[in-house]
PDB file of the backbone (N, CA, C, O) and the ligand in Angstrom, with CONECT records:
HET     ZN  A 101       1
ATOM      1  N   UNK A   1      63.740  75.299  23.545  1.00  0.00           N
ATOM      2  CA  UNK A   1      63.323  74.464  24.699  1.00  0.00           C
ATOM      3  C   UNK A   1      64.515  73.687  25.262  1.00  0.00           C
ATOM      4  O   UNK A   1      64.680  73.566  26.475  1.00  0.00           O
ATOM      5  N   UNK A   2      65.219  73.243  24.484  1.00  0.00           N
ATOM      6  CA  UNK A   2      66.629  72.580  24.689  1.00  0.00           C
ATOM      7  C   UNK A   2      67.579  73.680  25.483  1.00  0.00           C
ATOM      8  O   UNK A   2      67.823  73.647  26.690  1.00  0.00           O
ATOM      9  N   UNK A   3      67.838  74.208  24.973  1.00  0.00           N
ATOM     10  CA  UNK A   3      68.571  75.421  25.785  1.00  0.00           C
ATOM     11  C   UNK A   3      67.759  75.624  27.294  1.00  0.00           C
ATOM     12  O   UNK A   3      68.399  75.195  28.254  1.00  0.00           O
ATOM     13  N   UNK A   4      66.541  76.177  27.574  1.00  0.00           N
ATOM     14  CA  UNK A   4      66.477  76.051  28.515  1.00  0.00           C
ATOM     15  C   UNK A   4      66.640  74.874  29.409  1.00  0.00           C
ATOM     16  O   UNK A   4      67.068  75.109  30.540  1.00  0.00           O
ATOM     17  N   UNK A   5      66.429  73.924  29.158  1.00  0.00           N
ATOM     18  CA  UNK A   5      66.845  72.350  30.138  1.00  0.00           C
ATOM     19  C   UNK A   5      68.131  72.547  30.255  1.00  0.00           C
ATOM     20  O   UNK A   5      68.756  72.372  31.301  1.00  0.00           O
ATOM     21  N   UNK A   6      68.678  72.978  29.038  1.00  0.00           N
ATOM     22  CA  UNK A   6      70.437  73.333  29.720  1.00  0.00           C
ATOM     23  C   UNK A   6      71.116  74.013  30.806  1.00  0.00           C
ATOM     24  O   UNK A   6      71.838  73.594  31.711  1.00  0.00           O
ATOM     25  N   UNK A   7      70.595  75.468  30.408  1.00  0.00           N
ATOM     26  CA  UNK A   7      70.364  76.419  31.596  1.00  0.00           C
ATOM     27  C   UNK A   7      69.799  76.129  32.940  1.00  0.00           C
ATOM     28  O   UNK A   7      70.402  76.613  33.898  1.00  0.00           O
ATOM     29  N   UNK A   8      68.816  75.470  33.145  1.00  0.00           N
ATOM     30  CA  UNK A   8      68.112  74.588  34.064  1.00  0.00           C
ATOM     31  C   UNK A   8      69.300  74.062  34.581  1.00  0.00           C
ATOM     32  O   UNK A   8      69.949  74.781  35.340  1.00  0.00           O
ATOM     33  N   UNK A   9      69.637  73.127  34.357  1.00  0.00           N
ATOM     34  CA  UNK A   9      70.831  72.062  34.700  1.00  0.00           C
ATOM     35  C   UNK A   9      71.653  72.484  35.241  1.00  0.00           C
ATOM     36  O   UNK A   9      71.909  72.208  36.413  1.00  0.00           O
ATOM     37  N   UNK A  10      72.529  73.563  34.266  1.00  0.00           N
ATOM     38  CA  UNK A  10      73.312  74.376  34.775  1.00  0.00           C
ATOM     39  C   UNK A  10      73.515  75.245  35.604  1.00  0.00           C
ATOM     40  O   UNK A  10      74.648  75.626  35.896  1.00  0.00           O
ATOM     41  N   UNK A  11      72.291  75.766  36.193  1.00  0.00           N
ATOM     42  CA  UNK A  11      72.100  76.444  37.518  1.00  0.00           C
ATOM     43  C   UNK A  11      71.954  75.544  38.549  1.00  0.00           C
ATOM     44  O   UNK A  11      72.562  75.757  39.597  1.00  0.00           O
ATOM     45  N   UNK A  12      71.145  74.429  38.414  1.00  0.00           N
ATOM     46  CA  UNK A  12      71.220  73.446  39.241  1.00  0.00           C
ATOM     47  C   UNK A  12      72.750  72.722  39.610  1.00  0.00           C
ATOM     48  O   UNK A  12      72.865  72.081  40.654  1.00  0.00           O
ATOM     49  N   UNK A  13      73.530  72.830  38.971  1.00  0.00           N
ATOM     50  CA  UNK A  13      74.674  72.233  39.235  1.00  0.00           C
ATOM     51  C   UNK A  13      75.224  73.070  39.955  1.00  0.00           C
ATOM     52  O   UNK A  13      75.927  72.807  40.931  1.00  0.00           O
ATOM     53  N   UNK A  14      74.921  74.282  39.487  1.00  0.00           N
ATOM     54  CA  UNK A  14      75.981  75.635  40.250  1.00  0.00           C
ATOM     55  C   UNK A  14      75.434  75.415  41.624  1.00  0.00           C
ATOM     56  O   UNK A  14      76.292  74.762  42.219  1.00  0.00           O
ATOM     57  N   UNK A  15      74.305  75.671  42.504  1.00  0.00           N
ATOM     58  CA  UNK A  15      73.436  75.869  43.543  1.00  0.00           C
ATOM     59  C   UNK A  15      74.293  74.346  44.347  1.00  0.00           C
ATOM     60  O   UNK A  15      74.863  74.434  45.435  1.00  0.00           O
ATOM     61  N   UNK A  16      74.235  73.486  43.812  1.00  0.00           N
ATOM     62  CA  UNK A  16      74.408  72.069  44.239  1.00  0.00           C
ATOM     63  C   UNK A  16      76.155  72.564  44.615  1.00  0.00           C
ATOM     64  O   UNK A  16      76.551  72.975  45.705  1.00  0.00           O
ATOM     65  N   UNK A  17      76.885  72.396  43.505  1.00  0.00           N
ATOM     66  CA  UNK A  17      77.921  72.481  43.917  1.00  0.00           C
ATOM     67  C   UNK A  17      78.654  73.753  45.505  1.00  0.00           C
ATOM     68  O   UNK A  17      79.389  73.543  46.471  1.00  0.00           O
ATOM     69  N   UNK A  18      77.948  74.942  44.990  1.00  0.00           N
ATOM     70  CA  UNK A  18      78.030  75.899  46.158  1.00  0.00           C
ATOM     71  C   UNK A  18      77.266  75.277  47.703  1.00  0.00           C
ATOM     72  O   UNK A  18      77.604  75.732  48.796  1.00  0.00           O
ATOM     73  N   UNK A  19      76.528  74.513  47.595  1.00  0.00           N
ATOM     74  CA  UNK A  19      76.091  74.175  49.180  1.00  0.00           C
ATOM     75  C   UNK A  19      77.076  72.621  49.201  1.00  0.00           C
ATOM     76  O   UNK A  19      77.089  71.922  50.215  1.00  0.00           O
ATOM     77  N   UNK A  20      77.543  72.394  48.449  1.00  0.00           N
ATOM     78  CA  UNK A  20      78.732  70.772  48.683  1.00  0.00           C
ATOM     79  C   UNK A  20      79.857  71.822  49.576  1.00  0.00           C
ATOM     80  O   UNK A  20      80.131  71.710  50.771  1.00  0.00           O
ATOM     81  N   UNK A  21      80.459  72.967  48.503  1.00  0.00           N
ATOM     82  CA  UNK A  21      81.711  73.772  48.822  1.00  0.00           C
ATOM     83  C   UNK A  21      81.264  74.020  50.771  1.00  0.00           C
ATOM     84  O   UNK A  21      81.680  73.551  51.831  1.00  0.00           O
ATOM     85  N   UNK A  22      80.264  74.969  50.368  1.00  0.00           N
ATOM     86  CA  UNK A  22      79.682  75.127  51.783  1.00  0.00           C
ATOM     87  C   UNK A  22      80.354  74.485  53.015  1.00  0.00           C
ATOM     88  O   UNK A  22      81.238  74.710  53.843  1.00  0.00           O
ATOM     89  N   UNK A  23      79.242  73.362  52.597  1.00  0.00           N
ATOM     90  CA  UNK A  23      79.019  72.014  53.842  1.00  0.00           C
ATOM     91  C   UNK A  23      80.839  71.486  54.009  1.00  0.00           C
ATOM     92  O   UNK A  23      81.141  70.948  55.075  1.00  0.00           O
ATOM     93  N   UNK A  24      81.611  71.617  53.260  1.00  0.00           N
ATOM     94  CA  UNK A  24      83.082  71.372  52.902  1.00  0.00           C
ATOM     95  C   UNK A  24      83.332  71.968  54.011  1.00  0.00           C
ATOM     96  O   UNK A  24      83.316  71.387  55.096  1.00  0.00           O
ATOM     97  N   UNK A  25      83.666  73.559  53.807  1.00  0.00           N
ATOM     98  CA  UNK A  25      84.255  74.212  54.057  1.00  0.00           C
ATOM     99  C   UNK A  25      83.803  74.739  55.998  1.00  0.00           C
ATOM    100  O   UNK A  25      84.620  74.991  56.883  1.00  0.00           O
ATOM    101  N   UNK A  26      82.538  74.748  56.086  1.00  0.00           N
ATOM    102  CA  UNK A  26      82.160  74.349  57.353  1.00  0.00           C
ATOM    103  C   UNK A  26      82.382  72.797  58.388  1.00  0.00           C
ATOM    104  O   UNK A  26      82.447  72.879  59.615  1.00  0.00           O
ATOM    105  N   UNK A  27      82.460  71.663  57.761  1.00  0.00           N
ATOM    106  CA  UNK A  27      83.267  70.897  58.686  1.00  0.00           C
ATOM    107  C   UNK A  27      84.729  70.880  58.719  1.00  0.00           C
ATOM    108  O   UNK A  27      85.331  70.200  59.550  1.00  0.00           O
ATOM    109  N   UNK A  28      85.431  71.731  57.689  1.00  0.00           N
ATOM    110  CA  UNK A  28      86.854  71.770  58.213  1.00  0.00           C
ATOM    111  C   UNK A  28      87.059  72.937  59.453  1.00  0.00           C
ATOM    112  O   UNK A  28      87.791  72.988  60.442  1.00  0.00           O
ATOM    113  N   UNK A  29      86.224  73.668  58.983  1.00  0.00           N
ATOM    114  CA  UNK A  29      86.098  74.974  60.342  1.00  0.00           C
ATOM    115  C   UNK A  29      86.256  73.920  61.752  1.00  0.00           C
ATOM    116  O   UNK A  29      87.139  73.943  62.609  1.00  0.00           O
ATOM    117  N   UNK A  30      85.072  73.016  61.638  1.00  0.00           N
ATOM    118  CA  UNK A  30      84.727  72.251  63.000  1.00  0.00           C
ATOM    119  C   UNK A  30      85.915  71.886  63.402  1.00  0.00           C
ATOM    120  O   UNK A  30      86.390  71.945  64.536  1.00  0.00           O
ATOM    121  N   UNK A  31      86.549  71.366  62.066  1.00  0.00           N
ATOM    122  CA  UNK A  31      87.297  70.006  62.809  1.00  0.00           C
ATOM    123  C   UNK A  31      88.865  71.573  63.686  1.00  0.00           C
ATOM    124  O   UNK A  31      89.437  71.420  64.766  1.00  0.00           O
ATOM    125  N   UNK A  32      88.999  72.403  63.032  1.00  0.00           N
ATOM    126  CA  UNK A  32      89.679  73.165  63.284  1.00  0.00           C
ATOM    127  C   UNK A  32      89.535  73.576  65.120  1.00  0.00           C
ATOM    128  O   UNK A  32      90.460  73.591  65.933  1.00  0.00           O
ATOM    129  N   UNK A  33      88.069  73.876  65.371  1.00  0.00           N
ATOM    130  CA  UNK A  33      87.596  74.325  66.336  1.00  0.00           C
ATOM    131  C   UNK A  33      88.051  72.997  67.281  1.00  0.00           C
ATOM    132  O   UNK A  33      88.745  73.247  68.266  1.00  0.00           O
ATOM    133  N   UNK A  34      87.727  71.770  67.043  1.00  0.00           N
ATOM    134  CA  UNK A  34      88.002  70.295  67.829  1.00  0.00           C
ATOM    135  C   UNK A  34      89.233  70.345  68.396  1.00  0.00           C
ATOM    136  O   UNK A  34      89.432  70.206  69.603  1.00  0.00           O
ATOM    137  N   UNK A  35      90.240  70.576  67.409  1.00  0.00           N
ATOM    138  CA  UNK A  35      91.618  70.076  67.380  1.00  0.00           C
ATOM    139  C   UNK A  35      92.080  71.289  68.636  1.00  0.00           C
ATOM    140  O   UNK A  35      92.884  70.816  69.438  1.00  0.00           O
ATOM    141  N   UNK A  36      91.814  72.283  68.819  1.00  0.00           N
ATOM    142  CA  UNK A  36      91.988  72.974  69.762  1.00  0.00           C
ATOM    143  C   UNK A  36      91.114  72.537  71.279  1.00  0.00           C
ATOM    144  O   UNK A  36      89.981  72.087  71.109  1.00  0.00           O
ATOM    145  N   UNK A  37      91.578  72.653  72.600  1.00  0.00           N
ATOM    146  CA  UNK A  37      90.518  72.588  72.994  1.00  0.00           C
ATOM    147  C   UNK A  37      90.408  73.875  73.813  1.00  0.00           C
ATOM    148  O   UNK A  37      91.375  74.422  74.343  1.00  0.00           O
ATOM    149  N   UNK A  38      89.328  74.247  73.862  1.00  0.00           N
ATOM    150  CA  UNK A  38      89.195  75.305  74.850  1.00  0.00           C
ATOM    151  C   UNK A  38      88.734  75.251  76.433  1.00  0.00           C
ATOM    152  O   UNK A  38      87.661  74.711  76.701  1.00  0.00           O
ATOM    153  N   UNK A  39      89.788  75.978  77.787  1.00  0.00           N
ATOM    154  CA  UNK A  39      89.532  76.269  78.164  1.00  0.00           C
ATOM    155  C   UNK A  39      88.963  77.163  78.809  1.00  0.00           C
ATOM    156  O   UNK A  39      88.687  78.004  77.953  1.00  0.00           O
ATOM    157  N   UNK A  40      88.475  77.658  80.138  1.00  0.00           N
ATOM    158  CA  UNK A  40      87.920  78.707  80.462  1.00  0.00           C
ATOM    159  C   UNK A  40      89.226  79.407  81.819  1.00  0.00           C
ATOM    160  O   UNK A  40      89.948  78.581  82.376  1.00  0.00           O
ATOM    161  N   UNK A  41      89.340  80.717  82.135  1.00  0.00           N
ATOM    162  CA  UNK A  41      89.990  81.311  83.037  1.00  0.00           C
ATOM    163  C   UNK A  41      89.367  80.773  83.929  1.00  0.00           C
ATOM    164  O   UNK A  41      88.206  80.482  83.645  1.00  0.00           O
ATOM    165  N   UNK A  42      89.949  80.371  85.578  1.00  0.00           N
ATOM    166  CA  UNK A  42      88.977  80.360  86.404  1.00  0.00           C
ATOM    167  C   UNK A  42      88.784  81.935  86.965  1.00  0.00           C
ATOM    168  O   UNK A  42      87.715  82.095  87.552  1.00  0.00           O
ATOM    169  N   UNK A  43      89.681  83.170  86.875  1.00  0.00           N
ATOM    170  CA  UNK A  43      89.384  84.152  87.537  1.00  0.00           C
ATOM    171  C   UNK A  43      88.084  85.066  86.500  1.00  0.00           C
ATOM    172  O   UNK A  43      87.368  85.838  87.137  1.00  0.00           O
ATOM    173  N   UNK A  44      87.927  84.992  85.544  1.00  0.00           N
ATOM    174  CA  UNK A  44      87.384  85.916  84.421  1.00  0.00           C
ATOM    175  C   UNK A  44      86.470  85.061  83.751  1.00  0.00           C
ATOM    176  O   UNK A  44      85.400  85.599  83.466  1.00  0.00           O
ATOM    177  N   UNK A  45      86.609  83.862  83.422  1.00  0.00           N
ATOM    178  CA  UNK A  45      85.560  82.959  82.851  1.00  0.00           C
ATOM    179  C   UNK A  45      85.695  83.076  81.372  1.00  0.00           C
ATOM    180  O   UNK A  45      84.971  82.434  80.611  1.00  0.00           O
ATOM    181  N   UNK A  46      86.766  84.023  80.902  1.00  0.00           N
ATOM    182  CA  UNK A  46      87.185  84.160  79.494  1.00  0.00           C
ATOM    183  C   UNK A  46      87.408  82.510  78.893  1.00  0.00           C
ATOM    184  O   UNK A  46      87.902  81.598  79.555  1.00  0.00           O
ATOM    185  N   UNK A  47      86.925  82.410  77.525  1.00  0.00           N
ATOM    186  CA  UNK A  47      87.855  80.978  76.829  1.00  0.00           C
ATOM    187  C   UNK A  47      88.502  81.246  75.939  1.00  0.00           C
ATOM    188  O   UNK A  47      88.451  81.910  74.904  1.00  0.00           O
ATOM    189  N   UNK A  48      89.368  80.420  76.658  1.00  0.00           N
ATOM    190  CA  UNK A  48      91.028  80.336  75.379  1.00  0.00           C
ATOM    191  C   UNK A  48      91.709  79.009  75.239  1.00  0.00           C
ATOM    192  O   UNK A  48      91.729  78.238  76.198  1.00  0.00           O
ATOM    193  N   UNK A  49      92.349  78.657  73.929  1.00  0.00           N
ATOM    194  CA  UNK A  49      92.824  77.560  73.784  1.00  0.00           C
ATOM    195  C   UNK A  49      93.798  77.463  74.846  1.00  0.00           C
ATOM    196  O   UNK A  49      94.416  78.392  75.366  1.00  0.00           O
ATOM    197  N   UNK A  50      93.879  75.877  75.181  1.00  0.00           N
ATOM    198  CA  UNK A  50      94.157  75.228  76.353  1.00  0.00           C
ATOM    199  C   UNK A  50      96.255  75.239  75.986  1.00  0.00           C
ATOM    200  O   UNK A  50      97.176  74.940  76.747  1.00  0.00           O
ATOM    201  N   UNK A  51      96.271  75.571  74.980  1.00  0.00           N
ATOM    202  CA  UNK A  51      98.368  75.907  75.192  1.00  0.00           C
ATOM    203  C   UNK A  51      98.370  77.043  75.260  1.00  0.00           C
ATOM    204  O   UNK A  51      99.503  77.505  75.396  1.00  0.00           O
ATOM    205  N   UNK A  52      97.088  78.201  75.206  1.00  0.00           N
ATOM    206  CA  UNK A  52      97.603  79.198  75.340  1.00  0.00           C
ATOM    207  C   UNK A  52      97.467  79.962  77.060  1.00  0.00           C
ATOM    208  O   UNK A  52      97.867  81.072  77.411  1.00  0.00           O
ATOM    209  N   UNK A  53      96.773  78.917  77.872  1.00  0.00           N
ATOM    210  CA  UNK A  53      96.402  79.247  79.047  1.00  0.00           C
ATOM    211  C   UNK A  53      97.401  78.936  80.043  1.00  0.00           C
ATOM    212  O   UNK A  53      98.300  78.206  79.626  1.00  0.00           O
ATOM    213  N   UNK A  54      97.482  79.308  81.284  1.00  0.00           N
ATOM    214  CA  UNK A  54      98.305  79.488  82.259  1.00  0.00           C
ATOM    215  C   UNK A  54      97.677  78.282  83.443  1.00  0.00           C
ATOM    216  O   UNK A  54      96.590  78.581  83.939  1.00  0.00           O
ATOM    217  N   UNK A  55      98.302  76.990  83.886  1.00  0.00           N
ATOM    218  CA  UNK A  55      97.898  76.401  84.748  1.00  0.00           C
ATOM    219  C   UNK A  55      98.154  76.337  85.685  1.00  0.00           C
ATOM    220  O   UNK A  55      99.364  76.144  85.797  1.00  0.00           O
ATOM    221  N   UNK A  56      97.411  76.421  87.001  1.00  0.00           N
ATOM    222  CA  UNK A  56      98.063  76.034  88.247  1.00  0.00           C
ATOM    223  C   UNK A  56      96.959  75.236  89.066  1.00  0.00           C
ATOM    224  O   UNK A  56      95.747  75.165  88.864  1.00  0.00           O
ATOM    225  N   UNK A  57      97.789  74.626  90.102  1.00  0.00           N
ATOM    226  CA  UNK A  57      96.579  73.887  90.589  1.00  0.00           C
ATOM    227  C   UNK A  57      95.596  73.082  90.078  1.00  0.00           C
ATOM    228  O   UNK A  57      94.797  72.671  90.919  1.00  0.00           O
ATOM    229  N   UNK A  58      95.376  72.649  88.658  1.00  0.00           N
ATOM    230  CA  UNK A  58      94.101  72.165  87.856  1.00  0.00           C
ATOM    231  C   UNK A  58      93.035  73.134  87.408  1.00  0.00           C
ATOM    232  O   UNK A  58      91.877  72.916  87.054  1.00  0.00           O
ATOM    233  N   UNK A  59      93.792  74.389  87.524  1.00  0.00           N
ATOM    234  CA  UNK A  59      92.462  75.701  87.320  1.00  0.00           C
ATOM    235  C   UNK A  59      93.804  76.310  85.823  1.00  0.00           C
ATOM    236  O   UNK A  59      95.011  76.498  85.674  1.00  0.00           O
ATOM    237  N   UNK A  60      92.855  76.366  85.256  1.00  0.00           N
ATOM    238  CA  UNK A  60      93.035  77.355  84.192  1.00  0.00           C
ATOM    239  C   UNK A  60      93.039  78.673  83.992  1.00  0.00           C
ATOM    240  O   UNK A  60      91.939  79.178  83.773  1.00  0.00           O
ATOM    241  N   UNK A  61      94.300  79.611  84.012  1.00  0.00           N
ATOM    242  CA  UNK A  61      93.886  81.201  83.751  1.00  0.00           C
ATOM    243  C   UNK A  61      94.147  81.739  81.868  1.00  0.00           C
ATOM    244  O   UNK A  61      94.378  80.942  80.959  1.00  0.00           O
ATOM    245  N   UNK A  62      94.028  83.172  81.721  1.00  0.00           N
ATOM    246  CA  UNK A  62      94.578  83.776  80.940  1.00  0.00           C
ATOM    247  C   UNK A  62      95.384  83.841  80.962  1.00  0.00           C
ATOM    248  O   UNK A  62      96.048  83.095  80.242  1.00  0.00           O
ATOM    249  N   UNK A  63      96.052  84.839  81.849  1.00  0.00           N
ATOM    250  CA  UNK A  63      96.834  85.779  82.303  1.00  0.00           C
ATOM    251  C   UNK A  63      97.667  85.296  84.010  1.00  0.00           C
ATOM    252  O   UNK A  63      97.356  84.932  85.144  1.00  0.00           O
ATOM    253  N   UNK A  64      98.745  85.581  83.256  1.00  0.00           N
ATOM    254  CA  UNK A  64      99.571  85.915  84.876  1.00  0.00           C
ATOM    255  C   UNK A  64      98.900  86.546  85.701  1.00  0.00           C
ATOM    256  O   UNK A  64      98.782  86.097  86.841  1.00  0.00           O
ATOM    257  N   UNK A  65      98.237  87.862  85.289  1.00  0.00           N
ATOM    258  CA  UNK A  65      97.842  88.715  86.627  1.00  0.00           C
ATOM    259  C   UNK A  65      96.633  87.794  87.051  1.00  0.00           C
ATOM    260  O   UNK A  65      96.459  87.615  88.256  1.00  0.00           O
ATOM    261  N   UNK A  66      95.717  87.148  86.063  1.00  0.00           N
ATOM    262  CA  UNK A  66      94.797  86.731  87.053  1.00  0.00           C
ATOM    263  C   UNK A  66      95.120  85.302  88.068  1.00  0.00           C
ATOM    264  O   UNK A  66      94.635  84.939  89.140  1.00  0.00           O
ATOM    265  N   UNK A  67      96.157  84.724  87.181  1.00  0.00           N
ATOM    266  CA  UNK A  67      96.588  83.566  87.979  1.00  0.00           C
ATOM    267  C   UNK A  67      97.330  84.315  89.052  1.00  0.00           C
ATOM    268  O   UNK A  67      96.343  84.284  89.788  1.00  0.00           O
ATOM    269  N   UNK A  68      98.097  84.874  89.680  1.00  0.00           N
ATOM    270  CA  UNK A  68      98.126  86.057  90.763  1.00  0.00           C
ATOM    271  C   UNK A  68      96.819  86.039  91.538  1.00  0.00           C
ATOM    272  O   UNK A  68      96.687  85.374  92.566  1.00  0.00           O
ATOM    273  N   UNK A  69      96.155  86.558  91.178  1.00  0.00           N
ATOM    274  CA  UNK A  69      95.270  87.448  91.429  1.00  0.00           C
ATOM    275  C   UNK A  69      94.441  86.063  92.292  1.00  0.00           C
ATOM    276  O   UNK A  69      94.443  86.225  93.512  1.00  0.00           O
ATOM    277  N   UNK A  70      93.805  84.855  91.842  1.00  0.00           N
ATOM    278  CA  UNK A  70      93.145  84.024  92.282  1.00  0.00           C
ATOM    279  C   UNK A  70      93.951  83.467  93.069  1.00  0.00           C
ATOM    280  O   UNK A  70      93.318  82.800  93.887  1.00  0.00           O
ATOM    281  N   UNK A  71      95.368  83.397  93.270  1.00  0.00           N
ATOM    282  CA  UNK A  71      96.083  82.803  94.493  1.00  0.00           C
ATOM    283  C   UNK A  71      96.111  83.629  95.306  1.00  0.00           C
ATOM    284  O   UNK A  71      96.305  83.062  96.382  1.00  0.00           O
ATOM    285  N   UNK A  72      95.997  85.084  95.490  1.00  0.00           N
ATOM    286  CA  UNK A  72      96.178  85.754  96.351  1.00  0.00           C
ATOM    287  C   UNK A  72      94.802  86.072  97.417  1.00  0.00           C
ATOM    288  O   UNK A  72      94.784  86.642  98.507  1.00  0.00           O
ATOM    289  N   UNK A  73      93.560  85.380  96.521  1.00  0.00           N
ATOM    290  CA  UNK A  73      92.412  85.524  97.019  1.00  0.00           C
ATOM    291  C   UNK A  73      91.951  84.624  97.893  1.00  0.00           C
ATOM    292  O   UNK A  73      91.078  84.880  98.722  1.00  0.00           O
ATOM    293  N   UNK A  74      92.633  83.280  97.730  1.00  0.00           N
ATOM    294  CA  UNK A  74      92.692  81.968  98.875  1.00  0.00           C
ATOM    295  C   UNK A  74      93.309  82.421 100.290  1.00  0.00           C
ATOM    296  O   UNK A  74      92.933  82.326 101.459  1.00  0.00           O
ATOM    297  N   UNK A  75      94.623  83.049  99.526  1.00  0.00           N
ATOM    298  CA  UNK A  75      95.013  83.991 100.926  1.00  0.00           C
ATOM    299  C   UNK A  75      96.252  83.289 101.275  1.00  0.00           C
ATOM    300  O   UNK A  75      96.904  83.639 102.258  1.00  0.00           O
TER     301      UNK A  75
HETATM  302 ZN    ZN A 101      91.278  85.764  83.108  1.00  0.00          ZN2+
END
C-alpha cells in the first residue's frame, strides 16, 4: 500500500513538473515572438519582422521588387 502512495506521488510530480516545463517553455516562445515586431508588406500583405523589411514612405515591404512595384503603381 505504501509503495503505491509512492508511485502515486511520483507520477504526480512527473505530470506537474512536465506542464511547469511546458508553461516555461511557452512564455519564453512569447516573449521571443514580442521582442520582434512584426510587420506587414503593404504590396502582398505578407508578415515579417520589422529589421527585416524594406521602408519607404511609412509603408512597409518585403522585397525590393514589391517596394518597386507599389511606387510604380502611384505612378
Ligand atoms: Zn511583399
Amino acid at each position: 500500500m505504501r509503495l503505491l502512495l509512492f508511485g502515486l506521488i511520483a507520477l504526480l510530480t512527473y505530470f506537474l513538473l512536465k506542464k511547469l516545463l511546458k508553461n516555461y517553455q511557452f512564455s519564453r516562445k512569447n516573449q521571443v515572438i514580442d521582442s520582434k515586431r512584426m510587420v506587414r508588406c503593404a504590396h502582398c500583405g505578407i508578415f515579417l519582422p520589422e529589421d527585416e523589411a524594406l521602408t519607404e514612405s511609412n509603408h512597409n515591404f518585403c522585397c525590393r521588387e514589391h517596394r518597386e512595384l507599389a511606387k510604380s503603381d502611384k505612378g
